[in-house]
C-alpha positions as CSV (number, residue, x, y, z in Angstrom):
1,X,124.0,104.2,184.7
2,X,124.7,103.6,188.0
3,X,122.6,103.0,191.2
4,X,123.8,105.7,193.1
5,X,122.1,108.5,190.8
6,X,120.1,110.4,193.7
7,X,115.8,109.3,192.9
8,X,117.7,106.2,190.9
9,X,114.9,103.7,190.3
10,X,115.8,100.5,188.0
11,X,113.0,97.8,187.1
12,X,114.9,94.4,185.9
13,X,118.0,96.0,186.1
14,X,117.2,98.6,183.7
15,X,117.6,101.9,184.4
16,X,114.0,104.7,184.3
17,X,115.8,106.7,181.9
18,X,116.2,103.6,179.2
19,X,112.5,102.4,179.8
20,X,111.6,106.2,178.7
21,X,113.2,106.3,176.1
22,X,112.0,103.2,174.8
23,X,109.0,104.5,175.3
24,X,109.2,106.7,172.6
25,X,108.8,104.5,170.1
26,X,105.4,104.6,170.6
27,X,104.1,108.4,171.3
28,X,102.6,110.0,168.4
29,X,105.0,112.8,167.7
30,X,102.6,115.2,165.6
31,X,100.1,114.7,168.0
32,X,102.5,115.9,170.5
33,X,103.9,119.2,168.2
34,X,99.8,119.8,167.8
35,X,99.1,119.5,171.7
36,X,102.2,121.9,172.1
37,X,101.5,124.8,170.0
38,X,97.5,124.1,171.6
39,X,99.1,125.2,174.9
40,X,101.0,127.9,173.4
41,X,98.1,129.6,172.1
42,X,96.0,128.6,175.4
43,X,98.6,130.6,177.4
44,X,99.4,133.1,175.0
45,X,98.4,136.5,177.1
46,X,101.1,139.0,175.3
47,X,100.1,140.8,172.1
48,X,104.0,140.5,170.2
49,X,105.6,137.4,172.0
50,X,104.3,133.7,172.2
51,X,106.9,132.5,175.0
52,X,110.2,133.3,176.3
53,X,112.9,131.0,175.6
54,X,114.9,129.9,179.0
55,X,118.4,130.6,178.2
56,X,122.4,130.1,179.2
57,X,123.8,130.4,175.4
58,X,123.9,126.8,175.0
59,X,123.8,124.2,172.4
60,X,120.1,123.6,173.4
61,X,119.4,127.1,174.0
62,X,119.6,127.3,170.2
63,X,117.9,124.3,169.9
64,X,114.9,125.4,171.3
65,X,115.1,128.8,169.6
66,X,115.5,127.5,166.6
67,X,112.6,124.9,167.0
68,X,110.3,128.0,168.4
69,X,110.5,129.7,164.8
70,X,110.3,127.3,162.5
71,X,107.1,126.9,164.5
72,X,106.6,130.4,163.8
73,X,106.2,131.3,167.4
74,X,108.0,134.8,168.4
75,X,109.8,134.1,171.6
76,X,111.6,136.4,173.7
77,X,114.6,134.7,174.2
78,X,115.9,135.5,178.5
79,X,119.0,134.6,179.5
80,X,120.5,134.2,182.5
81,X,124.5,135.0,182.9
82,X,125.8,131.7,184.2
83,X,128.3,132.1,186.8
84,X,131.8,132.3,185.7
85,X,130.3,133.5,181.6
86,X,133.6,131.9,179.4
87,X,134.6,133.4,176.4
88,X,132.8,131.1,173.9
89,X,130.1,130.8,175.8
90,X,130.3,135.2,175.3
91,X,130.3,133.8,171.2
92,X,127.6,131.9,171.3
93,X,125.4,134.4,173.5
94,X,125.7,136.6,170.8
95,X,125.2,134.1,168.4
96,X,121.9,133.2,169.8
97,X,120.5,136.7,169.0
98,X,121.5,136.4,165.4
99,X,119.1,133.7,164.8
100,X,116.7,136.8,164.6
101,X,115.0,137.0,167.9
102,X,114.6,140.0,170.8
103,X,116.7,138.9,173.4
104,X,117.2,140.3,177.3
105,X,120.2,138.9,179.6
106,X,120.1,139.2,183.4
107,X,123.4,139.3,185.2
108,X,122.8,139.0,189.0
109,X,125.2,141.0,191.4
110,X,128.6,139.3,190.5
111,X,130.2,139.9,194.1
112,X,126.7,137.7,196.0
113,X,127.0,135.6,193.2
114,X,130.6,134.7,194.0
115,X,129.7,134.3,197.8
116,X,126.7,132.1,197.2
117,X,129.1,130.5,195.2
118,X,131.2,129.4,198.0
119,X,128.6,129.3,200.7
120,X,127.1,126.2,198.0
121,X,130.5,124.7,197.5
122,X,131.5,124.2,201.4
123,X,128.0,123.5,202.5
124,X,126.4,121.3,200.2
125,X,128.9,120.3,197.7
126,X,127.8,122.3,194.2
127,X,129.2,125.6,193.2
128,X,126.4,125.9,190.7
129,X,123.8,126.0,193.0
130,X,123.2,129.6,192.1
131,X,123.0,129.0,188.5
132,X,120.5,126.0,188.8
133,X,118.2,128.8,190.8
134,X,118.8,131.5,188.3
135,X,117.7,129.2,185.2
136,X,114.8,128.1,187.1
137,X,113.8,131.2,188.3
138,X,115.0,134.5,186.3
139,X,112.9,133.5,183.2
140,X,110.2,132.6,184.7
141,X,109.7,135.8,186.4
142,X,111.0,138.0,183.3
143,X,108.2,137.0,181.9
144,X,105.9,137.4,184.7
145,X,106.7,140.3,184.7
146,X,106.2,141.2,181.0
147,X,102.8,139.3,180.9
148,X,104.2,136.1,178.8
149,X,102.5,132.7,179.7
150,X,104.9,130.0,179.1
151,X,108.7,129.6,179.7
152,X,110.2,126.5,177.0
153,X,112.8,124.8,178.7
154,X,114.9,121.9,177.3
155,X,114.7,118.3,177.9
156,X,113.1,117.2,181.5
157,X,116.2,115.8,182.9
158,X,114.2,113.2,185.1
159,X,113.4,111.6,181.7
160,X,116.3,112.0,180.0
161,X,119.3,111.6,181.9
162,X,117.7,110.7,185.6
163,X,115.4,107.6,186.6
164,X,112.7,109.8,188.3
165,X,110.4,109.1,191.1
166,X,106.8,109.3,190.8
167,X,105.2,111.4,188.3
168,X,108.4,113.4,187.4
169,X,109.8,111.9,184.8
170,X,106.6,112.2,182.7
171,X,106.0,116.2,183.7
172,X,105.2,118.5,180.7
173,X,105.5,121.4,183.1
174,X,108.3,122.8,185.0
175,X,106.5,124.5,188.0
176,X,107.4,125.5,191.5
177,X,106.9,121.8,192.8
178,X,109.3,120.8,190.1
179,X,111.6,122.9,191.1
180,X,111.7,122.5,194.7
181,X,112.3,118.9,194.4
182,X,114.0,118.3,191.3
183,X,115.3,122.3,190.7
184,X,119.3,121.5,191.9
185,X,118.4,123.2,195.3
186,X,119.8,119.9,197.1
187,X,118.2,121.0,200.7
188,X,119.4,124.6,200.3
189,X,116.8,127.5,199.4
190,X,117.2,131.2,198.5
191,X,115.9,132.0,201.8
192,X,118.4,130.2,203.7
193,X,120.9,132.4,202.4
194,X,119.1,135.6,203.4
195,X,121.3,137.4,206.5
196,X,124.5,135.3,205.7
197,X,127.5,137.7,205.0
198,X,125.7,140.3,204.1
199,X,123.4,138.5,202.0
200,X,120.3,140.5,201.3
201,X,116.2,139.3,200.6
202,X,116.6,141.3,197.5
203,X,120.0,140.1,196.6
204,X,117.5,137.0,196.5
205,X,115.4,138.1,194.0
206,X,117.1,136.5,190.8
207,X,116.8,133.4,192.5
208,X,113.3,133.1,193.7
209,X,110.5,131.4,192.0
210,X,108.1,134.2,190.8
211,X,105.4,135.0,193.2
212,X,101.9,133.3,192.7
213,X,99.9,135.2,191.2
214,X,96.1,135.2,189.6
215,X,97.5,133.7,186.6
216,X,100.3,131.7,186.9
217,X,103.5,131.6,184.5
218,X,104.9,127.7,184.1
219,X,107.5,126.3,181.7
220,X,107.0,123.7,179.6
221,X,109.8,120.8,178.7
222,X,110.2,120.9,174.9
223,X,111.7,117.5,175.2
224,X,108.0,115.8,176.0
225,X,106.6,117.6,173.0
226,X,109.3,116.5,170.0
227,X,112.0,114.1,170.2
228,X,114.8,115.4,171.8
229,X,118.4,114.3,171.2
230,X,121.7,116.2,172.5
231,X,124.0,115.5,170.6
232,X,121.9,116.2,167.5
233,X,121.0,119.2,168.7
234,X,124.8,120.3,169.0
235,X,124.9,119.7,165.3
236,X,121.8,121.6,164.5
237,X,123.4,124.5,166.7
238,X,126.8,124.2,164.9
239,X,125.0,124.8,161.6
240,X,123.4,127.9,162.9
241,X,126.7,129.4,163.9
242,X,127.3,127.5,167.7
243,X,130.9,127.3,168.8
244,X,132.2,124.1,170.2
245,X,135.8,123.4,171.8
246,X,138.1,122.3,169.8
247,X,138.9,119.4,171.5
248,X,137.4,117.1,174.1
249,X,136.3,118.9,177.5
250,X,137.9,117.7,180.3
251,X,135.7,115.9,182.6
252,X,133.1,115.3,179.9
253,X,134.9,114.1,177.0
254,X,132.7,115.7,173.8
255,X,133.2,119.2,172.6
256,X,129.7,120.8,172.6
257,X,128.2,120.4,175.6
258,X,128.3,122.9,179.0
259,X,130.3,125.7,177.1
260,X,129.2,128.9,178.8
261,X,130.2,128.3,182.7
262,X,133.9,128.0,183.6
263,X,133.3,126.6,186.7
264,X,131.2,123.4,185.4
265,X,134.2,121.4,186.1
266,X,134.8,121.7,189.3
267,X,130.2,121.1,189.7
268,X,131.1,117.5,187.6
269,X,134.0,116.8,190.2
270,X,131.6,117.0,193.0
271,X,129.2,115.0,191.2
272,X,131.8,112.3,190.5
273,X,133.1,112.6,194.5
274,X,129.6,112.2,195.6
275,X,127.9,109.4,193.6
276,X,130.6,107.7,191.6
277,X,130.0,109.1,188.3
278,X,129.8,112.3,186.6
279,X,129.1,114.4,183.2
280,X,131.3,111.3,181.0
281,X,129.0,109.0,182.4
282,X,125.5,110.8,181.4
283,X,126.8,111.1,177.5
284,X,128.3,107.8,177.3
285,X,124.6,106.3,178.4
286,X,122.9,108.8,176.1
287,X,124.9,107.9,173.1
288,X,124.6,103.8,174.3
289,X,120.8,104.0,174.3
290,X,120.5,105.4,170.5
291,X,122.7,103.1,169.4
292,X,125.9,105.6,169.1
293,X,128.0,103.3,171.4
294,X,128.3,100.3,172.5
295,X,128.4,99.8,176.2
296,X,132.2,98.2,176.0
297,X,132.6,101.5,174.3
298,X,131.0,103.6,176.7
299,X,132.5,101.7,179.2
300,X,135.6,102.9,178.1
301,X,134.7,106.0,177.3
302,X,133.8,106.7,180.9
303,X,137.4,105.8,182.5
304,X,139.4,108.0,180.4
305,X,137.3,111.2,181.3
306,X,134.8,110.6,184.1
307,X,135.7,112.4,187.5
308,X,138.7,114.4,186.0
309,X,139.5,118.1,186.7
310,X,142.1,119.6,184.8
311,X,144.5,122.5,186.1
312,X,141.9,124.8,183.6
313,X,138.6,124.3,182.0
314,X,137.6,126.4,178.9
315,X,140.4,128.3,179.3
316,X,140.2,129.8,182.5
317,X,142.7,128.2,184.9
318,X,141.2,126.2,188.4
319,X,143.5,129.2,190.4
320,X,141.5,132.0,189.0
321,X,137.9,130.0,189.2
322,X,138.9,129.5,193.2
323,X,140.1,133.4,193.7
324,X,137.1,134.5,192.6
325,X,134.8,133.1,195.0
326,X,137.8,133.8,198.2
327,X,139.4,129.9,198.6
328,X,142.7,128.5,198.2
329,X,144.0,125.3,196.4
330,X,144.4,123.8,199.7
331,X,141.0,125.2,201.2
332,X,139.4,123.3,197.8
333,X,141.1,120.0,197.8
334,X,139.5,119.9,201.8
335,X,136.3,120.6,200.4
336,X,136.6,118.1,198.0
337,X,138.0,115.1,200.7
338,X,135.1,116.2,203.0
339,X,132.4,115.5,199.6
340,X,134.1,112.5,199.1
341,X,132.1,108.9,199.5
342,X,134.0,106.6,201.5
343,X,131.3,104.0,200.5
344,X,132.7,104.3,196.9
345,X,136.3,105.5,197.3
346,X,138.8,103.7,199.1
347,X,140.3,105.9,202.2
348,X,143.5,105.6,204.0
349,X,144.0,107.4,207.5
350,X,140.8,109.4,206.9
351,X,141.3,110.9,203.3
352,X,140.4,109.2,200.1
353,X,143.4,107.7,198.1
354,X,144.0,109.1,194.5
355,X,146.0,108.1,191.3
356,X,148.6,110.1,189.9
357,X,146.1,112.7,188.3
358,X,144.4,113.0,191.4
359,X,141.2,111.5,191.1
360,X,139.8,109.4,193.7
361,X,140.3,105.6,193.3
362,X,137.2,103.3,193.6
363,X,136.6,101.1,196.2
């Protein structure tokens, strides 16, 4: 794990993510599943449902549902459409619902969506912007709305994946202050956006943390209440009917993660353009610290698919992805030499060299 993960904190050379997760050994895990279905019944304020499950259609979507009823909660599962919804991702949406749960999906105006989309991309370098604001937002105030206390989210990625500042990486609860700082808003909010090309306060809406209200709706990370792995929860959501790729993602290297969103490619490019690393690097370091690689291996591993951007992702070609939201080839590739870190990429003449697939070559 590098040091140029944005909040990166190391202590010995060792990363905050790898202290956390040894850390684990010594948390007492039914203690933990008792605490959490405490707090579900503290919260519980509807008379059918127990929670609403925060959804995309992914591999720890399912997890999490699946984990809710064999708890025996009822949870409303809510998902929200992810940006550029991919055919398998489509699958396993509908998948989800046959676990046997009551299920809504939000789909947020598809034409702002696509110009958010852009405005994100050119201004601060994430095309996903919108989507990190819909996840963190639209199940929230679903259930708000319905009168439902408590949002289950996955893993808190400032434990899991991140190094974490202050008391982040040991949050229970995602709530607004988690989100604002830690939410994938990267110095942009929804109300910056209101005015720009037509962009409307309640074209906002799906994006907006709920309003505060009397009694407040939070989310709660599962990951903090039972021991969460990924990669074991791909194969618990493959035996309850998930779809993975059948081969290797580009850019990421495994088959069952980030499924649903065609454009999380060209997110894990920016990533890599920005700080050096990108989706390959976060799995290699998860598998490494239980023992599922060895860091020669992971190593490894992370040159042959780290930074790459094929000429499609889950099927749907890099041409179409850019259409959509109004740019050219040529507009992109700027975009992408302007996000570029000359303090990790060597430059020539002003723009970054690349090898023959045209990632950027390290400095």
């Amino acid at each position: 794990m590098p040091h140029t993960r944005p909040d990166g904190r190391f202590t010995d050379g060792v990363c905050g993510a790898c202290l956390a997760f040894d850390r684990r050994a010594s948390i007492d895990w039914p203690a933990r599943r008792e605490q959490f279905l405490d707090i579900i019944q503290q919260h519980k304020r509807h008379p059918v449902y127990d929670c609403v499950v925060g959804s995309s259609g992914g591999k720890d979507s399912h997890f999490i549902t699946i984990k809710a009823l064999e708890l025996g909660l009822k949870p409303l599962v809510v998902t929200a459409t992810t940006d550029i919804l991919t055919d398998i991702g489509r699958r396993n949406i509908l998948n989800l619902r046959e676990l046997g749960v009551d299920s809504l999906e939000f789909t947020p105006n598809p034409v702002v969506r696509r110009t958010i989309m852009r405005i994100a991309l050119e201004e601060v370098g994430d095309i996903e912007w919108a989507e990190h604001c819909a996840i963190f937002g639209l199940p929230l105030r679903m259930a708000q709305d319905l009168g439902i206390g408590i949002v289950l989210y996955g893993e808190n990625p400032q434990q899991e994946i991140s190094t974490g500042q202050g008391d982040a990486p040991n949050a229970t609860i995602l709530d607004r202050r988690w989100r604002e700082e830690y939410g994938g808003l990267i110095g942009l909010r929804p109300d910056d956006l209101v005015g720009r090309e037509g962009i409307t306060k309640s074209d906002m809406w799906p994006y907006q943390w709920p309003p505060d209200r009397a009694v407040p709706v939070f989310g709660l990370w599962l990951g903090q209440f039972f021991e969460w792995d990924g990669q074991k929860n791909a194969f618990l959501a493959q035996s309850n009917g998930f779809e993975t790729w059948p081969a290797a993602v580009v850019g990421d290297g495994v088959n069952y993660e980030s499924l649903d969103n065609a454009v999380v490619g060209i997110h894990d490019r920016f990533k890599f353009l920005k700080f050096g690393f990108g989706r390959a690097t976060d799995i290699a370091s998860l598998l490494i610290r239980r023992g599922r690689l060895t860091r020669d291996e992971g190593l490894d591993f992370i040159r042959r698919h780290d930074g790459r951007l094929g000429r499609s992702y889950l099927g749907v070609s890099l041409e179409s992805i850019l259409s959509q939201i109004g740019l050219t080839m040529s507009e992109y590739l700027e975009i992408e030499d302007r996000f570029t870190n000359p303090a990790i990429f060597r430059f020539e003449d002003g723009k970054p060299i690349k090898d023959s697939d045209g990632t950027p070559v390290f400095a």
